[in-house]
N, C-alpha and C positions, 0 to 999 in steps of 0.2 A: 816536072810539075809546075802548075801556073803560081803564079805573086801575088802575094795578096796586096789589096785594093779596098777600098772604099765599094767601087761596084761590083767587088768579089770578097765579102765578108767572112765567106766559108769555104775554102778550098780542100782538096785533095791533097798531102808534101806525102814524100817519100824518107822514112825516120832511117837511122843507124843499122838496124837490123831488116831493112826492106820492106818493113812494114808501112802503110798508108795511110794514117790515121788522118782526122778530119783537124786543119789549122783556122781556127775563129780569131778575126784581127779586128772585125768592126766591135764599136764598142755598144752596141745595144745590144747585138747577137752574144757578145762577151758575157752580159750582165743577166742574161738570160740564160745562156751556160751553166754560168757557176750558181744559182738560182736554182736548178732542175733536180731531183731528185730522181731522175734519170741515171743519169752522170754517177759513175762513183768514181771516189776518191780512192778505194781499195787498190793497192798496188799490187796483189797478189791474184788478182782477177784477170783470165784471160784477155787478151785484147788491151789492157793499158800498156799507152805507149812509153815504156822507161825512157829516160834523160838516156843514157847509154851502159854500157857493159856491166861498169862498175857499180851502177845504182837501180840494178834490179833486186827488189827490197823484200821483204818477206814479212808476214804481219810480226808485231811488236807492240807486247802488252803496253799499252798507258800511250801510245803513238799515234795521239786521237787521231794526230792531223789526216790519215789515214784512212780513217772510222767514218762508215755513214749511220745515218737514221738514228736511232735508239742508244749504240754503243758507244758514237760519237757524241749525241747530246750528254748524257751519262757525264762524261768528265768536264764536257763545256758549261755544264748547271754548276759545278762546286768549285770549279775555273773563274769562271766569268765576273763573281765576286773579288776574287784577286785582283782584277783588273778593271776597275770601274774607273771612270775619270775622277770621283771623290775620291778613292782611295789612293789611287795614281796622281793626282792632284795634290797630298799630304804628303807626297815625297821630294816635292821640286825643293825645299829648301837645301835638300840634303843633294839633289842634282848640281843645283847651282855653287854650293861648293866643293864640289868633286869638278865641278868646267873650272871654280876660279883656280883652286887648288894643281891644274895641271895646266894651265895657262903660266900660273909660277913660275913651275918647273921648268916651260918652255921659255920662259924671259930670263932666267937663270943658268940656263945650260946656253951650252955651245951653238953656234951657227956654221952652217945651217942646220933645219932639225927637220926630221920627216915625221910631217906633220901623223900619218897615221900611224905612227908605232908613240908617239907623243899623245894622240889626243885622241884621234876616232878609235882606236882599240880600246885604250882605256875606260872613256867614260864609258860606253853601254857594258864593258864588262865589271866594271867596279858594281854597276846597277845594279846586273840582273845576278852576282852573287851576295849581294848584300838580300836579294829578293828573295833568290833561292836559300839559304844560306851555304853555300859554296863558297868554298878560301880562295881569296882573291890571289894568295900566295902561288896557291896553284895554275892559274891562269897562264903561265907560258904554256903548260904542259896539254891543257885541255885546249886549247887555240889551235896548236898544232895536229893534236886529234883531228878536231873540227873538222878544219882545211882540209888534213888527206883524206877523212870520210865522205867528202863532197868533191871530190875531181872526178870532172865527167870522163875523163880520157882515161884513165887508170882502170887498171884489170879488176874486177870483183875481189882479188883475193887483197890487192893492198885497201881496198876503201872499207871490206868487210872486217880486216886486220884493225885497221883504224879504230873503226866504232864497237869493235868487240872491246880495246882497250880503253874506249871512252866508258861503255857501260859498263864495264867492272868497275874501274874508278867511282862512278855514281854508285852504283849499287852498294860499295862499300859504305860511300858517304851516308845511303837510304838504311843502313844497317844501323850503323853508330846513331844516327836520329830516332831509329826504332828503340833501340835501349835506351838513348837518354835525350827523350825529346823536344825540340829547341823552335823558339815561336819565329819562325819562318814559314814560306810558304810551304816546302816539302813536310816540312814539320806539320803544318795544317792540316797537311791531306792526310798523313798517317793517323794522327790523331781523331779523324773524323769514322776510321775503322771501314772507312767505304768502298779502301781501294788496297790490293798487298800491296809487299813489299814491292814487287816488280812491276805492279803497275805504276807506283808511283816514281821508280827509277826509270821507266820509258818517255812519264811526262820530265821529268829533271834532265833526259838526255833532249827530247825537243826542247826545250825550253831554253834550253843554255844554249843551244847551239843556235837557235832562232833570234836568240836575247839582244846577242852581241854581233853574231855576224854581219846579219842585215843593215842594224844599225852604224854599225861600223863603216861600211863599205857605203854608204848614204853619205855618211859626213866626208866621207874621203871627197868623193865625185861633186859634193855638192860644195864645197870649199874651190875646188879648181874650177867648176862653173860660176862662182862667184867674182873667183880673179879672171876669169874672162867676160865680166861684165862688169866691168868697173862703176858704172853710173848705178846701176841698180844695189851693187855691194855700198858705196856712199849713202845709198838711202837706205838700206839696213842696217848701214851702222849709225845712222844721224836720230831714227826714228825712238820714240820710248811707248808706241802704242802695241799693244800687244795684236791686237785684231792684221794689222800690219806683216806683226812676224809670224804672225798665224798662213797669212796668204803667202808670205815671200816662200814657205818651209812647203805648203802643199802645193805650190805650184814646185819646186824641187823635187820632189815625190813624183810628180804627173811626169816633168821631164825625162828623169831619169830611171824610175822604174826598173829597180837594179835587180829583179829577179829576171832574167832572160830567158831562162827555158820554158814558161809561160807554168800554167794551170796544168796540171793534167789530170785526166777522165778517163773513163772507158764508159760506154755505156749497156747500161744492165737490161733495155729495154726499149724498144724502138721509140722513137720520138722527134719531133720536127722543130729545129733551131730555126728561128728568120725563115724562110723555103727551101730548106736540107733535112730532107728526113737521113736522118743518122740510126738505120740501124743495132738493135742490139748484139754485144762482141766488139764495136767498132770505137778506137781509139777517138780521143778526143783531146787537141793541147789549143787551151785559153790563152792567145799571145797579149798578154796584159801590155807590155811596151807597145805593140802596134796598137792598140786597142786605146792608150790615151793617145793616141795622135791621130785620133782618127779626126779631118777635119769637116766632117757633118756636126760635130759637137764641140771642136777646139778651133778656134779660131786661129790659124798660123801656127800650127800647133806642133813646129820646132825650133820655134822662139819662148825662151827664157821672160815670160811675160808675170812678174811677182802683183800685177794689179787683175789679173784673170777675175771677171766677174762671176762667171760659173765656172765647178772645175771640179765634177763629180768626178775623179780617177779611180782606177780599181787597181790602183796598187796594193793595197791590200786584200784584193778580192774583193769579192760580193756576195751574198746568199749566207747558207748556214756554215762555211768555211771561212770567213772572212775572218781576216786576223786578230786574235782576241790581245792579242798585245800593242795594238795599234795606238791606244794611248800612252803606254809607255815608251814608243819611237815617239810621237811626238812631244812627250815631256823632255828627251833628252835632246831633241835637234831643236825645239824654240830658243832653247838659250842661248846651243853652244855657236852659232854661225854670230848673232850680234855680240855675244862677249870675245870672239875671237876676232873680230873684225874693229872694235874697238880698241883692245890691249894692243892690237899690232895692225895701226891703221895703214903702213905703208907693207905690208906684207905682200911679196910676187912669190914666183917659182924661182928656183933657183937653180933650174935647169933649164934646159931646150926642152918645150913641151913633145917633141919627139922622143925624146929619150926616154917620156914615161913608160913604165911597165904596169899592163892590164891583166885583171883575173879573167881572159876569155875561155878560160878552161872550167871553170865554175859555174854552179846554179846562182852563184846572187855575185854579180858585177861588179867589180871594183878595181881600187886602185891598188898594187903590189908594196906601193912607198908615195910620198907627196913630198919631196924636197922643197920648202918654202925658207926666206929669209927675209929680210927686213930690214 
């Protein structure tokens, strides 16, 4: 199969089970993709191309991410209030002391400490269970779900195994909320009578698993991107403007682009991306990573550049899929790279950056451990 290019925005690749679904890398053709109502998002539709063995998925009540048209909008209208930047905005004080509060902890304990079981796991999980109301207590337990529910290499029966033990878990929790209802967001939805019990245990399993993971795996990568640019890291950490750490965090985001198995589609009905008509039946994967780097729109665009004057990325997507939590990753990565780069201004690896271990087996990209000292 050819490579994709710049002059070859839309190519033919050859997926896991032999199938040939259509790979979009340019990033106009990308944002016109995810944009199409064409396209569905439905994983249970002929012709979409699964990640692999273990993550052919089957509908699941309240799992909008899934959902097109009507039944997707549906939970994304009494969603979307959850997550406004006003509302999401009236949490930072409580963010900012869950970063200072495990900054502490890391100035307090032992050297060396890995950074992401110190700091990138914790804060988006303390978050998004204080959001959801989910006991934080339980957080090794639902992590480890997580993880094995998402290895693309694993057989169907351990990732299905996984997530059947993640969503009894919730479901219990969506039970105990039903009889004695608690003003959280799960709490919200039941109380609104709009959605059952099990749909709102399908949004509580996205939710949790999208809350933390992502975010997590962001901070890991984008703290050793940091210690590999030391001049840029001194101007993050010197700066008090927030417009500043707005750019340094979204140009991090563009870089690194930690979902890798891109968008995926099928489409329901024939239609023409950029000059590819794509057929109806015929797989579809949005390489969101190739797609900010595409340098018709990024200038040098695998340089770590925190002053980028444009820097439309679709790392979150685009169109009516775009990630409704989006303000809540960037409420909790604005703070936590300057407050950690402050508290611990001589902070390196404390390893051979060879030695590190990647999540290449994963839908969202990351780091396994971040040994740092100081």
């Amino acid at each position: 199969m050819a490579t994709p290019s710049p002059e070859a925005p839309i190519i033919r690749v050859r997926s896991w089970d032999g199938n040939t679904p259509w790979l979009i890398s340019g990033h106009e053709v990308a944002r016109a993709a995810l944009a199409s109502p064409a396209l569905s998002a439905n994983q249970a539709k002929p012709g979409y191309p699964s990640v692999g063995p273990g993550n052919v998925a089957q509908p699941s009540p309240g799992v909008f991410l899934t959902m097109d048209g009507a039944a997707h909008a549906r939970f994304r209208r009494k969603l979307i209030g959850e997550f406004t930047v006003r509302r999401i905005e009236a949490l930072r004080p409580r963010v900012d002391q869950i970063v200072a509060d495990l900054l502490d902890a890391m100035a307090d304990g032992p050297k060396p400490v890995d950074l992401v079981s110190a700091l990138a796991l914790p804060l988006p999980s303390l978050v998004i269970c204080e959001l959801l109301g989910v006991p934080f207590a339980d957080h090794d337990f639902f992590q480890r779900l997580s993880h094995e529910s998402q290895e693309v290499q694993a057989g169907p029966e351990h990732t299905q195994r996984a997530l059947a033990e993640l969503v009894a878990y919730l479901n219990d929790l969506v039970l105990a909320k039903q009889a004695d209802p608690t003003d959280d967001l799960l709490g919200r939805l039941l109380t609104t009578g709009e959605f059952d019990q099990r749909e709102v245990t399908g949004v509580a399993t996205l939710l949790l698993v999208a809350g933390h993971e992502t975010t997590a795996n962001q901070i890991g990568l984008g703290v050793l991107t940091l210690l590999r640019h030391p001049d840029q890291a001194a101007e993050l950490r010197a700066t008090d403007d927030p417009a500043q750490v707005k750019d340094a965090v979204e140009e991090l985001l563009r870089l690194l682009t930690i979902t890798q198995v891109g968008a995926r589609r099928v489409a329901v009905e024939d239609v023409t991306i950029g000059d590819v008509r794509i057929k109806a039946g015929e797989g579809v994967i949005v390489a969101t990573n190739i797609a900010n780097r595409d340098p018709a729109v990024f200038d040098h665009p695998d340089d770590y550049d925190p002053h980028r004057a444009v820097n439309h990325h679709v790392t979150f997507g685009f169109g009516p899929h775009q990630c409704l939590g989006q303000p809540l990753a960037r409420l909790e990565l604005q703070p936590v790279h300057p407050a950690l780069l402050r508290r611990f201004p001589t902070m390196r690896l404390a390893v051979d950056p060879a030695e590190l271990s990647y999540r290449d087996s994963m839908p969202v990209y990351g780091l396994n451990a971040l040994p740092v000292t100081w």
